[in-house]
N, C-alpha and C positions, 0 to 999 in steps of 0.2 A: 274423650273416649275414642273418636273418630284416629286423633292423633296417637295415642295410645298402641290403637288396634294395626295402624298403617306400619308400626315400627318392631310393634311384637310378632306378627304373623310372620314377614320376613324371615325375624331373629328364631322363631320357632322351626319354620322349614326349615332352616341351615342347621338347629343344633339336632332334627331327627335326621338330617341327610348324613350328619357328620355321626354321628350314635352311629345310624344302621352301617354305615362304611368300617367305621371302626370296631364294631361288633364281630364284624365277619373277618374282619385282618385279622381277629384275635382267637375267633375259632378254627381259623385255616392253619395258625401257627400253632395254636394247642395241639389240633389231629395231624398237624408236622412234627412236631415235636415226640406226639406215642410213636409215630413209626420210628421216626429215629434210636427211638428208644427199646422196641423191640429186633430193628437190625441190629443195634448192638447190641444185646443181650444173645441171640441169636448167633452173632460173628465170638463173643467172648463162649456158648459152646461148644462151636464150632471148633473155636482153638485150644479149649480143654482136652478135648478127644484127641485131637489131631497132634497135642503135646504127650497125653498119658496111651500112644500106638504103643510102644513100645510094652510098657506093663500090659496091657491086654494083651497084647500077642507072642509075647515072652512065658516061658513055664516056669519055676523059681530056682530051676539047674540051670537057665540059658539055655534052654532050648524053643524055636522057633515054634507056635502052633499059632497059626492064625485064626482068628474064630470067627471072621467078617462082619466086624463092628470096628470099621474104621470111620473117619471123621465125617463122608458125606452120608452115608446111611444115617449115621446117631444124629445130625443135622436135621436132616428131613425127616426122619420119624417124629424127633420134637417138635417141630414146626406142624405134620397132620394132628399129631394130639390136640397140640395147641389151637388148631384152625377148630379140630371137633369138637372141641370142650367149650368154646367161647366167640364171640360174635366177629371176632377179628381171623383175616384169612393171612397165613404166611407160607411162601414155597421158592423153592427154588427155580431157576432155569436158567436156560443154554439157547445158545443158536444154535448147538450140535450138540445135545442131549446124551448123553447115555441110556439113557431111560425115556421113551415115549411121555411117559409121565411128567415133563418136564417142559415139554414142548412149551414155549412162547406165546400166551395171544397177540393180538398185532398192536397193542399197549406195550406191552413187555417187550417184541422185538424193535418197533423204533427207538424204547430207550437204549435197547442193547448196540444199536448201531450208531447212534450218537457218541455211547461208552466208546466204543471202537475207535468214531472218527475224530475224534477229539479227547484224547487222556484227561485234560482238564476239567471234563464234566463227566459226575460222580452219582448224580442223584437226578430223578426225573417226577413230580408231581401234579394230580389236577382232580377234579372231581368228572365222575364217570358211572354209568347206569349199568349195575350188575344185575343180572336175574330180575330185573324191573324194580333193583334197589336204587336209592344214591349212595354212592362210597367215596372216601377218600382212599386215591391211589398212590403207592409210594415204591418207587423201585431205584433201589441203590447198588452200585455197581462191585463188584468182588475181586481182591485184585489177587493172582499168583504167590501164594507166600513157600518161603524155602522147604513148610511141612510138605506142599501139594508138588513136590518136583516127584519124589518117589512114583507117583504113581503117575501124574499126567506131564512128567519131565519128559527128556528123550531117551532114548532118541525114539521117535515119533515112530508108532505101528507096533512097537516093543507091545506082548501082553505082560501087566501088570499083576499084582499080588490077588484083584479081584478080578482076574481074567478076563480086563476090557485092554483093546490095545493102547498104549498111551499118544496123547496129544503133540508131545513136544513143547509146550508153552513154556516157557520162563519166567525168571520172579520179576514179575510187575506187570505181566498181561493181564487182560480179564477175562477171569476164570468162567465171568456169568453174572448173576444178580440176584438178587434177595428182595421178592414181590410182596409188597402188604398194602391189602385191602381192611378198611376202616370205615365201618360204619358210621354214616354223617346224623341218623335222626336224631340221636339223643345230642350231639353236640348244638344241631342246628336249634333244637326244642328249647335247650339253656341259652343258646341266645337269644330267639326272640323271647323268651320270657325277661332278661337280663334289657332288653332294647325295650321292651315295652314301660316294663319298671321306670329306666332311668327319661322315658318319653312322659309317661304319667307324672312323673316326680317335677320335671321341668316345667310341665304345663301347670300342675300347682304353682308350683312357685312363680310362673309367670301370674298367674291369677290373682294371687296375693299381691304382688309387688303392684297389679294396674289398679287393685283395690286399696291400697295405700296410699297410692298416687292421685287416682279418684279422690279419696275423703283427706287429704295433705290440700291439694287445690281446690276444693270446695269448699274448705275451712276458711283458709289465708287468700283464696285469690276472687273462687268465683262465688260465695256471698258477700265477702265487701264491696266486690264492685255490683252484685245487684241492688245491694244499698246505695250506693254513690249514683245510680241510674233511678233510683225512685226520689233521692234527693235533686239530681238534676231536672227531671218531669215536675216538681213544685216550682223551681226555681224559672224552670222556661213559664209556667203559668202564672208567673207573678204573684202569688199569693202567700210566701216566703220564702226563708234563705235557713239554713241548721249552721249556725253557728258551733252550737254545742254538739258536741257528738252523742248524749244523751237525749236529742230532741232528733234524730234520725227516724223514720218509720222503722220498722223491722220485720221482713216480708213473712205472710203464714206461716210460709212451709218451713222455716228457722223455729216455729211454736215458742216464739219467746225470748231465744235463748241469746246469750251475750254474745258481741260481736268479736272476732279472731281474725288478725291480719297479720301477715309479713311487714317487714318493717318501710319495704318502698310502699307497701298498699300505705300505710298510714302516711308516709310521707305525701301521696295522692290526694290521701284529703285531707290534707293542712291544704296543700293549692288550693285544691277546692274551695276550701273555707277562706283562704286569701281571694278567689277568682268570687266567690256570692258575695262578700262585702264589698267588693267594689263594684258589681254588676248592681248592687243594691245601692249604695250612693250614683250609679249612672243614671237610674231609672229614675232616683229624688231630683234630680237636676234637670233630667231631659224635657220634661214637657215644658218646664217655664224656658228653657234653650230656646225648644221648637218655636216657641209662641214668640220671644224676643224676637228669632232670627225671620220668622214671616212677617211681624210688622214693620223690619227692617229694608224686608223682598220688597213689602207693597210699598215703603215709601220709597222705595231707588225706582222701581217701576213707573210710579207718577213722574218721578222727574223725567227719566226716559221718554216717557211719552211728553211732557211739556216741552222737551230738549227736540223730542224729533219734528213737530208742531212748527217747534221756531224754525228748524233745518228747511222745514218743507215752504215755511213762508220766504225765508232765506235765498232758495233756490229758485222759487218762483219769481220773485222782484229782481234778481240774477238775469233769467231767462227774458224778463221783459228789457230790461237793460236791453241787454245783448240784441233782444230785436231793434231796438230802439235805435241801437249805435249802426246796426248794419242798416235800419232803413235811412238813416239818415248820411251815413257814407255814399246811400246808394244814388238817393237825392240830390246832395249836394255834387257828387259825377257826373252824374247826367245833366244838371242844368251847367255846371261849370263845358262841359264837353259842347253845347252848342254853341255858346260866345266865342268858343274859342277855336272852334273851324271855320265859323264865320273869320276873326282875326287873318287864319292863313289863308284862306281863301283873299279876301282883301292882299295883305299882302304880296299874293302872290298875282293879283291885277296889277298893284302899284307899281311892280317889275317890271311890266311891261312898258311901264310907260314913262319909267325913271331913265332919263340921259343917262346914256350908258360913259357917258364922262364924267358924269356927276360922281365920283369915288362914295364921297359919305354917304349918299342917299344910299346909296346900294350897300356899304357896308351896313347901315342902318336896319334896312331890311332883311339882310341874312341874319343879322342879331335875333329882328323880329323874329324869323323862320325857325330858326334853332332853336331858340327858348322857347315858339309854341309847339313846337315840335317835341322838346324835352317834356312841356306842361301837358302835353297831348297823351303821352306816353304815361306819366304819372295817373292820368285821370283812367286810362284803362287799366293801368294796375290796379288801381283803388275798385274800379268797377269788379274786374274779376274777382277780385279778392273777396267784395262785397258779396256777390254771387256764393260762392263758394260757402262763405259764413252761413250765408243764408237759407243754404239748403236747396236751393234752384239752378245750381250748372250742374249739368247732367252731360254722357258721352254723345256723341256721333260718331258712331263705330262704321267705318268704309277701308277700302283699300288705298294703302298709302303710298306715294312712292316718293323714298328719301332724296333723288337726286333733283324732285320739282323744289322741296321745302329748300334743300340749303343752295339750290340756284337763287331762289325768290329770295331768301334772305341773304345773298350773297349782292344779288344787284338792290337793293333797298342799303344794306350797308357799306359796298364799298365807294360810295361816293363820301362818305363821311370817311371814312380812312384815309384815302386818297388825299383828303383838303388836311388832315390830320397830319398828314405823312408818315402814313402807319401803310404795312403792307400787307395785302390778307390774300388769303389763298383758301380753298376747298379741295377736298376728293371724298368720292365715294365709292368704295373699293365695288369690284365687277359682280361677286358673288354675293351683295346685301343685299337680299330677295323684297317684293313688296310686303306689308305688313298691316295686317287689320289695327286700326288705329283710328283717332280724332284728328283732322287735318289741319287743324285750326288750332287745338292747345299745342299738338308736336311743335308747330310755324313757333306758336307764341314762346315756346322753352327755348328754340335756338334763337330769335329774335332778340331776346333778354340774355341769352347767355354771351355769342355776340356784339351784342352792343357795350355791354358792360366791359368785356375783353376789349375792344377799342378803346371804350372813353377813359381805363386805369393802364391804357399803353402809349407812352409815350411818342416824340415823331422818333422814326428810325427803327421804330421798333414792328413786330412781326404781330398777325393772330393766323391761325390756322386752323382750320375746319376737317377732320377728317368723322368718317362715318365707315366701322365696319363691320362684320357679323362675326359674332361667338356660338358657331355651332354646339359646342356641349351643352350649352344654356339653352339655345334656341332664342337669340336675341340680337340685337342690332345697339350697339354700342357707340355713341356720337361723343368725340373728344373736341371740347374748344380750348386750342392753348396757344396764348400770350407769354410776350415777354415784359409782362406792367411790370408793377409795383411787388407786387406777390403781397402774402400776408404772413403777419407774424403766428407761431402755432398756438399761441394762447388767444389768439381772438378767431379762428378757425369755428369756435363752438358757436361764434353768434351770427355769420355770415348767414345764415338760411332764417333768422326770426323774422318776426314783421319789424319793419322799424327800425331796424338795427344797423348800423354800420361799427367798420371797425375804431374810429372816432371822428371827434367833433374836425379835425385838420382839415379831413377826406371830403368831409359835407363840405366844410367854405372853396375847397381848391376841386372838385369834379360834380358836386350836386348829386342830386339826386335823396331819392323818397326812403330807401330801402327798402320797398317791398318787392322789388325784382326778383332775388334768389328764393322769396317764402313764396312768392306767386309760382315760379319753376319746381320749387319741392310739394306744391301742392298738386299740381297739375300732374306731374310725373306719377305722384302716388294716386291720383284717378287712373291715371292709364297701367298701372300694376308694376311700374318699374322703377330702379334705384335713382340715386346721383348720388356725388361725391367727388370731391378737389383733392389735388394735390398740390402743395402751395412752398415759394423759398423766396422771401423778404429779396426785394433789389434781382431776383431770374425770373419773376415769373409764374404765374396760375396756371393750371391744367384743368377745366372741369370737366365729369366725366359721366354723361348720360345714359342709361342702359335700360331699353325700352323691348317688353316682349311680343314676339312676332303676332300671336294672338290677343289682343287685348279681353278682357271680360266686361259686361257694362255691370257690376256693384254697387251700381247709384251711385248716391254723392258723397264724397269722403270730407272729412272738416279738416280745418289746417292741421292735424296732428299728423296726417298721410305725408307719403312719401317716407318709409324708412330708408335706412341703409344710413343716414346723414353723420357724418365724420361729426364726432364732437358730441354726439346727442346718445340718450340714455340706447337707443337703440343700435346704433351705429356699428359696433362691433361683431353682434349677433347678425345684423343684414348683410355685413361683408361675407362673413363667415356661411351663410347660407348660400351668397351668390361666389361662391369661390375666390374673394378676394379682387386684385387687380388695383390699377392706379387710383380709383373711383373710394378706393376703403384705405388712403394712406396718410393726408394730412388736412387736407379743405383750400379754400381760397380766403382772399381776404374783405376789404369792407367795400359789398358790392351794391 
């Protein structure tokens, strides 16, 4: 109804706007219409008279007797009868009168000077308050006909036959105009009587039609679906389903009576009745579901919990391992580490006292010196390493200054180059400022990196030390590059594990443990910074250290530290963070 009401009110204002507009167009052209109709009934006596001068002012020998009953007198005498007798006014006038009587109101002379200024307009109308009346006003324009020369022809000032002087006009001026006033009540009374009728008429009919529409959709649309919502309401309450359409409730206010639908409403509840038998087979099935699929829950559950049980004993016997393996690396270093500085130390008394003629004894002894020296080196990697696993190397955060480390590692290794015939060299650019750092793991990263550049360079061949600062970074960048052996790029990924070299050849022909490059990628990632090689089989290693000016102490990192490593799951992402550079391009080889 709401809907109804929103569409008919509209349509109702528009058909009485459109009534009352057209009402009034039609009694304005009616009371247009009588005037028109009394000018010309008026203009057709006028030209009676004006045609039968002659018979009236003729005797019936032809002799002249005027009797002064020429065409505008017998005009306007008609027209005051006519004004006296009946509610409608007609008269003549002039902008220049003959007769006072005649004179213009100021309605009558603006049409007359329109006439004037423009021949083309003929008639002038509007509604206007006479004597505290309303009237319809109508003044049409009079033009010069060949009857009217006689007397207002020329030549102009001439007295005429009724002894006014004449005008001089011609045939087609205007002579004046012909004024009618028409009373508006009774026209206005027939229309709104006529407007009211066809207003009443429409608003029935509108009434009719919302009441049809009302009990049409009450029938077919809105009691079957209040049926289909009181069958829904059982059906949500599980207590049935109306398969038949005769087992439906049928609400009071129906008292009984048989149900009436459109043909989509029935189509609605066949769904219906398809949607309640299945909802009705879901409900027969769901609870032994539910109950299957919980004892299903509880028994994956138990195993979960038996599975994470074993995880967790798993990981613990894992964890004692792992102490196990580090206490006992750590043990077996440390007790190998004193026999075997005793060793050098010995040795290095028996120097002194071995004939310096004696060739072999001294050859002997440098033997001794070199492989405890090599054994020496291995036993603190293993120590560090061991540390590290273990959870107990921690930083010494002090100020550092790089031109002490690679001097100290410069005169500790080039005596081995030198006897090697390898040529090594250092710089450390002017502007690498000092650096809060550990002074002792930095030593041990260039020691190892280094040495290991030595021992895979050839005699003849070069290492070179240089150390300089990456201002955008805020970092000190330390490059060790040889011309060894270099590495091939598919063994690149394993140079930094524990243990690893690039093969068995390299272990019989240069020795060593592997743990050198895992011990350097460890250390480096305590101190918060990269490394990374760049390596070409038969030219040559480059590796590339990149240490930041501020260290942080983070405690202790496990051997997973040190990103950035060429080859490793991370490797690509820490270049990428550190801008790149030789450090993120290939690796070195089996160090």
């Amino acid at each position: 109804m709401g809907l109804l009401l929103g569409v008919l009110l509209p349509l109702s204002a528009a058909y009485v706007a459109f009534t009352y507009y057209d009402q009034r167009e039609r009694t304005v052209s009616e009371m247009l219409e009588k005037s028109r109709v009394l000018v010309d009934e008026m203009a057709a006596f006028w030209e009676f008279v004006s045609i039968n001068q002659d018979s009236i002012n003729y005797t019936s020998d032809g002799a002249y007797d005027y009797k002064g009953l020429h065409c505008a007198i017998a005009g306007k005498s008609v027209a005051a009868l006519f004004t006296r007798d009946s509610d409608y006014s007609i008269r003549f006038t002039n902008l220049n009168p003959r007769n006072f009587n005649n004179e213009p109101d100021a309605y009558e002379a603006e049409a007359l000077r329109a006439f004037d200024a423009d021949p083309g307009v003929t008639e002038r109308y509007g509604f206007a308050e006479v004597d505290g009346q309303s009237v319809f006003r109508y003044v049409s324009a009079m033009e010069v006909s060949e009857n009217c020369i006689e007397c207002h022809g020329g030549p102009a000032g001439e007295i005429d036959a009724t002894g006014y002087p004449k005008e001089g006009w011609k045939v087609g001026d205007v002579a004046g105009a012909v004024s009618v006033e028409v009373p508006t009540d009774l026209s206005f009374a027939n229309m709104t009587a006529s407007f009211t009728n066809n207003v009443l008429f429409f608003l029935l009919l509108m009434a009719c039609m919302a009441a049809v529409i009302y009990v049409v959709l009450s029938r077919l649309i809105t009691n079957p679906l209040t049926d289909l919502r009181a069958s829904l309401a059982l059906v949500a309450d599980g207590s049935r389903t109306f398969l038949d359409r005769k087992e439906r409730p049928v609400p009071p206010s129906r008292d009984g009576r048989g149900l009436y639908a459109s043909r989509e409403v029935e189509d609605l509840f066949e769904q219906f009745d398809h949607m309640a038998q299945r909802l009705t087979d879901m409900y027969a099935n769901l609870e032994s579901q539910v109950s299957e699929r919980t004892e299903q829950l509880s028994a994956a559950n138990l195993e979960l919990d038996r599975q994470r049980r074993r995880v967790e004993e798993i990981n613990a016997q894992l964890a004692r391992d792992n102490r196990y393996k580090s206490d006992f690396l750590a043990i077996v270093s440390h007790e190998l580490r004193t026999p075997l500085t005793s060793i050098l130390a010995f040795a290095d008394l028996m120097a002194d006292t071995v004939d310096p003629a004696d060739a072999a004894s001294r050859r002997q002894l440098e033997e001794i010196e070199k492989n405890g020296a090599v054994l020496l080196e291995m036993v603190d990697n293993v120590l560090e390493t061991a540390r590290i696993q273990a959870g107990s190397e921690r930083l010494n955060l002090e100020l550092v200054d790089l031109n002490d480390i690679v001097g100290m590692v410069e005169a500790s290794n080039q005596p081995v180059a030198l006897k090697k015939g390898v040529s090594m060299s250092t710089a450390v650019d002017a502007d690498v400022p000092l650096i809060t750092s550990d002074w002792e793991k930095v030593r041990r990263i260039l020691v190892n990196l280094v040495s290991n550049a030595v021992k895979f360079t050839p005699a003849g061949g070069r290492v070179d030390v240089h150390a300089t600062w990456v201002p955008e970074r805020s970092r000190v960048r330390i490059d060790v590059a040889d011309t060894g052996i270099g590495i091939p790029s598919d063994k690149q990924d394993l140079i930094f594990g524990r243990f690893t070299q690039e093969n068995m050849s390299t272990v019989r022909r240069y020795g060593g443990s592997g743990l050198g490059l895992s011990l350097v990628k460890d250390l480096v990632g305590m101190l918060g910074g990269t490394v990374g090689v760049t390596s070409e089989v038969g030219k040559g290693s480059t590796f590339s250290v990149e240490l930041p000016q501020e260290a942080q102490d983070a405690g202790v990192l496990d051997g997973a530290a040190g990103e950035g490593l060429p080859g490793g799951p991370s490797g690509e992402a820490a270049c990428a963070r550190e801008g790149g550079g030789s450090a993120c391009e290939e690796g070195e080889g089996a160090r």
